[in-house]
N, C-alpha and C positions, 0 to 999 in steps of 0.2 A: 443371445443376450443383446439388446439394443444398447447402442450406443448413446451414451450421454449428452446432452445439448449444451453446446457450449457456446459463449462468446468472448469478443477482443476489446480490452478495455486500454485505456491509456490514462496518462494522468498530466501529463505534459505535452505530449504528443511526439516525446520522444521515442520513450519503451511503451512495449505493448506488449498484454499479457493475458493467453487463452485462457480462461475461464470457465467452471460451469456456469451455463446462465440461469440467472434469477430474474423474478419482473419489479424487483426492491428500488426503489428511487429516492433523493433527497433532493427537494428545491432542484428535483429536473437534472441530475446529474446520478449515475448508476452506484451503486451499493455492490461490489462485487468482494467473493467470496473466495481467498488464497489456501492452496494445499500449505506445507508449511516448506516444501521445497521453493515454491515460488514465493514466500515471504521472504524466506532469504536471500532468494535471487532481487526482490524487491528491495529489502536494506542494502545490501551491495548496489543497485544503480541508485538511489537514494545515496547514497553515502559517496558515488564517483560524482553526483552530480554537484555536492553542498560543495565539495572539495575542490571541483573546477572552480563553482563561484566564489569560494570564499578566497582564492587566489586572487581574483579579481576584485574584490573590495574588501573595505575596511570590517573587522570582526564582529562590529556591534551591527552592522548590518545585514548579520548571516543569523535571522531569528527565525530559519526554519525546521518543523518539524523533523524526526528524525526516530528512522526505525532500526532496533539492533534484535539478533537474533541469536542466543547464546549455543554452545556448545551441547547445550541439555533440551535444546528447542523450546527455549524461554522466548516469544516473541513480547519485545516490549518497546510502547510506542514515545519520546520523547518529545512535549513539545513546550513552549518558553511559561507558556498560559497555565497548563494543566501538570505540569513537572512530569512524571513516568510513571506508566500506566502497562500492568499486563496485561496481555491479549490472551484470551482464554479461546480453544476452539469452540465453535457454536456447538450444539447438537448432531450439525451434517460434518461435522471434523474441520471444517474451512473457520478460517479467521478473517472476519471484515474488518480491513486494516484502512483508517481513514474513511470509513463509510459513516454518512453521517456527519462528516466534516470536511473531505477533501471534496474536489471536484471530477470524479472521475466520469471519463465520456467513453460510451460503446464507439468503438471503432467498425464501420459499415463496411 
């Protein structure tokens, strides 16, 4: 069985997360596609990172988006503009979470 193609995407340039690759693009920034193990793992540093900065400033300045992942593997995407939205897996099982809206970049 051949192994799967994958790539490393980032979104901050903090965390970085293997991926299968797709050739899917917005306005030049990748579309990548999350198992729903690594959604989770993505709400959790999503959520250590709002929480660093909301330490750091004032609350009305913490208007970013924000992903939770429930107990039942409910992923659902939070943000100020569009209120809460659930993420249904595509057809290949993966959830593109912020594709289409965030900025995510392959990591070379």
């Amino acid at each position: 069985m051949a192994s799967r193609r994958t790539m490393r995407v980032t979104l901050d340039g903090t965390h970085e997360y293997e991926v299968p690759h797709n050739d899917l693009s917005w306005n030049g920034f990748a579309v990548p596609g999350f198992t729903l193990a690594q959604a989770r793992q993505l709400a959790h540093d999503i959520d250590a990172e709002l929480t660093a900065t909301a330490a750091a400033q004032p609350p009305h300045l913490n208007e970013n988006d924000t992903l939770t992942v429930d107990a039942h593997g409910t992923v659902t995407l939070h943000t100020s503009a569009d209120g809460s939205t659930i993420l249904e897996p595509h057809t290949d099982g993966l959830y593109y979470i912020g594709g289409f809206r965030w900025s995510w970049s392959i990591v070379d």
